[in-house]
C-alpha positions, 0 to 999 in steps of 0.5 A: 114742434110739439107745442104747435100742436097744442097751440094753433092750427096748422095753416094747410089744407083744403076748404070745407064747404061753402055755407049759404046764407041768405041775407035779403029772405024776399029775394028767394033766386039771389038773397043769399052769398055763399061763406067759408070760415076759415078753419081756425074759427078765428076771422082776422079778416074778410075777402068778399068775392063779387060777381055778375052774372055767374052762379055763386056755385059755379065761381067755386071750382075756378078759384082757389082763393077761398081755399088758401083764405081758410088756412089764413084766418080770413073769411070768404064770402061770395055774393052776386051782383046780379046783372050790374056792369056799373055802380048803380044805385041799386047795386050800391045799396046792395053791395053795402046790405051784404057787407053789413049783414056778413059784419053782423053775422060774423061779428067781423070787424069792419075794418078788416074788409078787402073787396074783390071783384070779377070782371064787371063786378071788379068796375063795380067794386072799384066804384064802391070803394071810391064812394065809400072814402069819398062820403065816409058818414054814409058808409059803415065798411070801407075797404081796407084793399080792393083787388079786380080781375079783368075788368073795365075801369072806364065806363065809356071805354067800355061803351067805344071797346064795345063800337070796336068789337061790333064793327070787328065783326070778328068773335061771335061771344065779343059781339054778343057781350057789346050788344049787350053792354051797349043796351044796358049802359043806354039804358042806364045812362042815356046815348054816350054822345049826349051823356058823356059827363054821366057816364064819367061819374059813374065810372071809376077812372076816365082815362082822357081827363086831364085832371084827377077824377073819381080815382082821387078816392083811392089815394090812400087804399092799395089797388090790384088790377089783374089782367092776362097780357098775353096777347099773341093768344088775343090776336090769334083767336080773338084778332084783339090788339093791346087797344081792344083789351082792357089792359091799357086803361087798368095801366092807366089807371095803376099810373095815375095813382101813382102820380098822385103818391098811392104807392100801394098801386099794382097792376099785376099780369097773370103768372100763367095763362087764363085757364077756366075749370073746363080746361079751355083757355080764355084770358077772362078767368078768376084763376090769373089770380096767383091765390097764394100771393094774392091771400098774402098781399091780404093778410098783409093790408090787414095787418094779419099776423103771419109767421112765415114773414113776421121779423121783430123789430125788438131782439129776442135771443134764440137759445141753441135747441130752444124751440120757437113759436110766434102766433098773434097777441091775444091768442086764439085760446084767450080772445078775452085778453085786451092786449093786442100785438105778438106772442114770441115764445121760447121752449126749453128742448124738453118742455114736452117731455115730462122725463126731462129737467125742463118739462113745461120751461118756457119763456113769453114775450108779450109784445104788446101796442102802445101803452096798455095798463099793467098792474099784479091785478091785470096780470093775474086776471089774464095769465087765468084766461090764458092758461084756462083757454089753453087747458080748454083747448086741449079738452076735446083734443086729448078726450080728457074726462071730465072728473081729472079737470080742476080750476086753474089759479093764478096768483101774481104780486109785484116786486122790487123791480129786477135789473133793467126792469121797470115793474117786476112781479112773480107768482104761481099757476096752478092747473091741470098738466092736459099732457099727463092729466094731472095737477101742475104748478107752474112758477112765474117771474115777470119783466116789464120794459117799455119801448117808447120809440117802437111804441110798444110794452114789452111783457117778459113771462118765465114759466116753469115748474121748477122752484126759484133757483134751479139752473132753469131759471139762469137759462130764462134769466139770460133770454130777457138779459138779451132782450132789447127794444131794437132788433 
C-alpha cells in the first residue's frame, strides 16, 4: 500500500545498537543500563530487562526480546542488579533510581512499564512489584505486567533447593550457586531455622502458607512465569527431579493467584529447549522466551495499538478496491493531537496516482476515547498539525527542497447538521502535495457521532480534491452511511 510508506514505519527488522546510559556517575562498573529505542522513535511502552550477575553486554546476543521490541514501539532497557538474589533494600532503591531515570530520559510514561527479570532478578522483580501496589505513595512506576524467567519465587525454597543440591553432591556448577546462595541469604537474613518469618517477608510468595501472603499484591497485575519443563534432560544430566527444579513452586504460585481472581496469571513452559548463544543446552536461558509472543502479550497489557489484531467494535465498511490502514490516534506525525484512540483510514484505488479521478480521495475515522471537546476552532487547529506533520514527514523522505515548501492552511466552519450527524462541519486544506511537490487543496466534509455505550466519538473526515458534487463524494458519502457504533 503506497500510503503505508508514507505514513508509518514498517514493523520488521533488526535492532540498532544498544545505548549505554549511565544513570548513577559515581558508580563507574555498573552506574550504567543499556537502551534500544524502538525504530519509529515513538515509545508506546517500556520493557526494562533485569539481571544478576551477568554483563549487560552479554545479555545481548541471548535474547531477542529488545529486538522484536523495536519494531514494536516499546523501548528496552537492560539494567543489572549486581549480585542481589532478593529484594533488599538497597536492591529496591536501585531498581526504582533506574525506572525513574529511564521515565525522565525518555519521557516514557510511567504507566507503560513491564518489568522483566532473569533468574534471581525475576525473584526480584516479582518482589518489587509486589511492594510497589502494596505502598503505592512511596512509589511513582508500578508496573503495569511483570514477567520472570526461570526463577525462585520462594526464598526458603530456594534456601532447602540449595540443602538438596549440596547433599546431592551430583553437579559441580549446582553445588557451587547453593554455596553460594546459602552464604549470601545468611548473610542477608540470618540461619533459615531462626529467621523463617523474615525470609517469608522478603519473599514474593511462600508456598506452605495456608493463607494469601505477599502475592496479595499482585491480584490485579497479570504475572508470566517462565520455565524449560523438560525434565528428561534434567534427569539425565543434572539427576534433578520435578522437586529439585523451580518449576513446582512458580506453578504454585501461577495457581494460587488464580484462586484468588488474577486471571491474567500464566505459567508458561518453553516451546523449545533452553539453548544458550554458545549452542549448549541448558534449561536456565533467556531464549525459552518465545520473544514474539512475549512483545505481543506487552503490547497487549499496555494497550499498545497493533493492527495485525486490532478488530473494532464499530463498523466501517471496506469499499471493493479501497485500501486500508489503521495505526494509533494521535498519529505519530501529529503527537500534538489531544485525541486518543484509532485512526481507520480508507483510500480510494488511486489515491496514489495523480492520473487517476480519485488521487489524494480518502476517508478517516477518528475513533476517539470518551467525550472529548469538538468545535470548527478545535478541528481546524488539529487538521493543521495533522496535515503539517504529515507534510513534514515526507521532507527528509522525498529530498524536497526547501524553496517548493508553503504553509499549510486549514480552514473548518460548521454546518447544518448531515442526516445522522450530530455536528456536521466542512472546509478546506490547503498544502503542499509532497508526491508531485506542488500546491493542493484538498475539500473536507466532517461527521460527528457519539457513541455512549462504547464510550467513544466518532469523527468522520472525507477528503479530496475534487469540488462537492463530483461522483467522489457518493463514494465517501456511502462509507459514513454505513457507519455504525456497533460492529
Amino acid at each position: 500500500m503506497i500510503f503505508a510508506a508514507i505514513f508509518f514505519i514498517p514493523k520488521a527488522g533488526t535492532s540498532q545498537d544498544a545505548e549505554k546510559v549511565v544513570f548513577d556517575p559515581k558508580d563507574s562498573t555498573d552506574g550504567y543500563y543499556l537502551a534500544v529505542p524502538p525504530r519509529s522513535g515513538n515509545i508506546q511502552g517500556v520493557q526494562v530487562l533485569f539481571s544478576s550477575f551477568n554483563g549487560l553486554e552479554n545479555i545481548l546476543p541471548e535474547t531477542k526480546l529488545q529486538n522484536v521490541a523495536y519494531g514494536n514501539d516499546i523501548l528496552t532497557i537492560i539494567a543489572s542488579l549486581k549480585t542481589a538474589l532478593s529484594a533488599d533494600t538497597g536492591t529496591i532503591d536501585r531498581i526504582s533510581h533506574i525506572l525513574n531515570h529511564v521515565a525522565t530520559k525518555f519521557s516514557a510514561d510511567t504507566a507503560k512499564f513491564v518489568l522483566g527479570g532473569y533468574e534471581y532478578a525475576g525473584t526480584i522483580v516479582l518482589r518489587y512489584t509486589e511492594i510497589s501496589y502494596q505502598h503505592p505513595s512511596q512509589y511513582s512506576i508500578h508496573p503495569k505486567a511483570v514477567f520472570a524467567i526461570d526463577c525462585p519465587v520462594d526464598l526458603v525454597a530456594l534456601v532447602h533447593w540449595s540443602e538438596r543440591e549440596l547433599k546431592k553432591n551430583y553437579s559441580p556448577g549446582s553445588m557451587g550457586d547453593a554455596k553460594y546462595i546459602l552464604n549470601a541469604l545468611t548473610k542477608e537474613y540470618g540461619e533459615l531455622s531462626t529467621n523463617q518469618d523474615k525470609y517469608i517477608s522478603e519473599s514474593p510468595f511462600y508456598k506452605d502458607a495456608t493463607t494469601p501472603g505477599n502475592e496479595l499484591y499482585l491480584k490485579n497485575v497479570p504475572v508470566r512465569l517462565y520455565y524449560d519443563t523438560e525434565i528428561s534432560w534434567e534427569l539425565k544430566n543434572r539427576r534433578n527431579s520435578y522437586y529439585d527444579t523451580y518449576i513446582p513452586d512458580g506453578s504454585e504460585l501461577v495457581s494460587r493467584l488464580l484462586l484468588l481472581g488474577n486471571n491474567d496469571a500464566e505459567f508458561i513452559p518453553s516451546k523449545l529447549p533452553g539453548m544458550r548463544s554458545n549452542g549448549i543446552r541448558n534449561p536456565h536461558s533467556w531464549s525459552i522466551v518465545d520473544e514474539t509472543d512475549c512483545i505481543q502479550w506487552i503490547k497487549q497489557k499496555l494497550n499498545i495499538f497493533d493492527p495485525n489484531t486490532y478488530t473494532p467494535v464499530y463498523h466501517l465498511s471496506i469499499t471493493d478496491g479501497w485500501g486500508v490502514e489503521r495505526f494509533p490516534l494521535p498519529p505519530e506525525f501529529a503527537r500534538q493531537i489531544p485525541y486518543a484512540g484509532i485512526e481507520d483510514v480508507r483510500f480510494a484505488p488511486g489515491w496514489g496516482n495523480v492520473k487517476t479521478e480519485d488521487y489524494w480521495s480518502y476517508a478517516f475515522l477518528w475513533w476517539m476515547e470518551a467525550n472529548p471537546s469538538i468545535n470548527a476552532s478545535a478541528l481546524q487547529e488539529n487538521l493543521k498539525a495533522y496535515f503539517s506533520g504529515l507534510v513534514g514527514r515526507n521532507i527528509p523522505i522525498r529530498k524536497i527542497a526547501a524553496d517548493k515548501l508553503i504553509p499549510t492552511v486549514v480552514t473548518i466552519k460548521k454546518i447544518k447538521s448531515e442526516p445522522g450527524d450530530e455536528e456536521s462541519y466542512t472546509g478546506s486544506i490547503s498544502m503542499l502535495d509532497y508526491m508531485t511537490q506542488t500546491p493542493l487543496v484538498l475539500n473536507a466534509l466532517v461527521h460527528l457521532k457519539k457513541c455512549p455505550v462504547q464510550n467513544h466519538t466518532a469523527l468522520f473526515f472525507e477528503i479530496s480534491p475534487k469540488p462537492f458534487g463530483h461522483v467522489i463524494w457518493k463514494q465517501l458519502d456511502q462509507i459514513w452511511a454505513e457507519f455504525s457504533c456497533k460492529n
